[in-house]
C-alpha positions as CSV (number, residue, x, y, z in Angstrom):
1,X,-140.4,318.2,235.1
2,X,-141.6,317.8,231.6
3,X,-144.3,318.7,229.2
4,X,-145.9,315.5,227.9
5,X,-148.0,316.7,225.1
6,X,-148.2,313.8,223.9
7,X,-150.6,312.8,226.4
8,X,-153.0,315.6,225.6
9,X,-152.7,315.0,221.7
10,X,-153.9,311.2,222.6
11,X,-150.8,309.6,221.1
12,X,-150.6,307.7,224.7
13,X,-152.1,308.0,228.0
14,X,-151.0,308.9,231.7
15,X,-151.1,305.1,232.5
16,X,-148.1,304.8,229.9
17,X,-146.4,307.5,231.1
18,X,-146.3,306.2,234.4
19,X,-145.1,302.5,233.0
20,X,-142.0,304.6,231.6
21,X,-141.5,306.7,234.4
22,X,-141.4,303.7,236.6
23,X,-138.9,302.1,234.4
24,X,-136.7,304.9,234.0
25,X,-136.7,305.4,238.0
26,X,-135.8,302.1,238.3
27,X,-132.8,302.0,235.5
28,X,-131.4,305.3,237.6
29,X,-132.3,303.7,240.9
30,X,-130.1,300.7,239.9
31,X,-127.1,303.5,239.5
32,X,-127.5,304.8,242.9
33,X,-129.6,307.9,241.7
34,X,-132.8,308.3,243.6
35,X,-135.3,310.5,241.9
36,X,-137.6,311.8,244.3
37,X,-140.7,312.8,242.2
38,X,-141.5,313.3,238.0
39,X,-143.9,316.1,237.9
40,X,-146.0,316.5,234.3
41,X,-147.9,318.4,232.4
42,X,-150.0,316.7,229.7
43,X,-151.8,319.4,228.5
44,X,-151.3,321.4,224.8
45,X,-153.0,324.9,224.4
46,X,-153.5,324.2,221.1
47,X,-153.5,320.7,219.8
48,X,-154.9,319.6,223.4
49,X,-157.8,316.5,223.2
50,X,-160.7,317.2,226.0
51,X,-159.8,319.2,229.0
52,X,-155.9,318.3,227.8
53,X,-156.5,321.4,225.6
54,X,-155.6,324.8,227.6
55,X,-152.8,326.3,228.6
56,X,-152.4,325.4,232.1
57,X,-150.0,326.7,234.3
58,X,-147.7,323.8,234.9
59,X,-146.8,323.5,231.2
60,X,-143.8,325.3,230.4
61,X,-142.9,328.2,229.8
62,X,-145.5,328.7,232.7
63,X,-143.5,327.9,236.3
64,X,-146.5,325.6,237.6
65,X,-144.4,322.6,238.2
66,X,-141.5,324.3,239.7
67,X,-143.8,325.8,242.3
68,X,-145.8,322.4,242.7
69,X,-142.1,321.5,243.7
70,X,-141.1,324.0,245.7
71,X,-144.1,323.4,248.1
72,X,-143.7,319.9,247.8
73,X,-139.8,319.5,249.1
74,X,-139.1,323.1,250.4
75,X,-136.9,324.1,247.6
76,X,-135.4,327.5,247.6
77,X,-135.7,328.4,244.0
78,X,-133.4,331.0,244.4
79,X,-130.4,328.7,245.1
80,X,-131.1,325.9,242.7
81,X,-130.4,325.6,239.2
82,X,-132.8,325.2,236.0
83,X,-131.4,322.0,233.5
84,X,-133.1,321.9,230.1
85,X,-132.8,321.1,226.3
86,X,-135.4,324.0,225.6
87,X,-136.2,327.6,225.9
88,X,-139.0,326.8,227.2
89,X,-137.4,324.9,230.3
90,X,-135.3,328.3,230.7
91,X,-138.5,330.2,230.5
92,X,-140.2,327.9,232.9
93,X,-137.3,328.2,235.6
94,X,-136.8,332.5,235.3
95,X,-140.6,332.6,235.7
96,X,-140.4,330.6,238.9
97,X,-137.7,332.6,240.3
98,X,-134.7,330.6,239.7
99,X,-131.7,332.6,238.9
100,X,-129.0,329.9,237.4
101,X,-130.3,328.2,234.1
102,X,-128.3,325.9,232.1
103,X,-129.7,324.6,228.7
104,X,-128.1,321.6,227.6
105,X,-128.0,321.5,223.0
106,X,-129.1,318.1,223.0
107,X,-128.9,318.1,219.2
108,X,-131.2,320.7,219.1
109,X,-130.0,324.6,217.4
110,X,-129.4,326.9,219.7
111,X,-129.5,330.6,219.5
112,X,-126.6,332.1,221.9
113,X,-126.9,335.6,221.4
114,X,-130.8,335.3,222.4
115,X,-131.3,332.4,225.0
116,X,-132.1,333.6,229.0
117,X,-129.8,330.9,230.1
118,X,-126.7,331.4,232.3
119,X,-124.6,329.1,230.7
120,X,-125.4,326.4,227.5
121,X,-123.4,323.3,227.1
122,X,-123.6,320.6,224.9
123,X,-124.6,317.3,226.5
124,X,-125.4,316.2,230.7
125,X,-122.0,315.2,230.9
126,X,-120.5,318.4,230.5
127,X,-122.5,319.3,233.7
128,X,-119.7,318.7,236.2
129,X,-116.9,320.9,234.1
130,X,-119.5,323.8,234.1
131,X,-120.0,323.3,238.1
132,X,-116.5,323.5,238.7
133,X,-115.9,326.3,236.7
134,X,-118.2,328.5,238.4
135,X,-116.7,327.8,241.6
């Protein structure tokens, strides 16, 4: 799930999205990881082009995604777990009703003392540790 403002702003379209997407389902596909669906939002409330321009509900903070999801492959949001590198993915995830949030710094500043998530970590790979931990 990812906002793709970029799209709305006019700095590429869906078509190149999708060429990436494809490619980058195919590099994890060649490791053995299957992803079953990208869900986007290219719109931007503000610097949105066209009907791109509006704050729709699938781009986060707003759960829209999540709950496109949740219809899509019976998720229970409940007992899943919210990965991002933003507050706004956090944000996204509590308002969709998932209870375990994890941001990931990814080079970006993070706030501790403020952030909704359950746990932060510093990169993907520290994923596994913080699994284990919590069992």
């Amino acid at each position: 799930m990812t906002n793709q403002a970029g799209i709305g702003r006019g700095y590429y379209t869906e078509a190149d999205f999708q060429t990436l997407t494809d490619w980058m389902s195919h590099q994890f596909a060649s490791r053995n990881v299957h992803i079953a669906q990208t869900y986007f939002s290219p719109y931007h409330p503000t610097h949105g082009v066209g009907h791109y321009g509006c704050d729709h509900p699938d781009r986060k903070p707003n759960p829209g995604m999540l709950l496109r999801a949740q219809q899509d492959w019976k998720i229970d949001l409940a007992k899943s777990i919210m990965v991002g590198d933003k507050e706004s993915d956090i944000s996204a995830g509590l308002n969709a009703g998932v209870n375990t949030t994890v941001l990931v710094r990814s080079g970006h500043a993070v706030d501790e003392a403020t952030t909704k998530a359950s746990a932060v970590i510093n990169s993907i790979a520290d994923l596994p540790t913080l699994f284990q931990s919590w069992r």
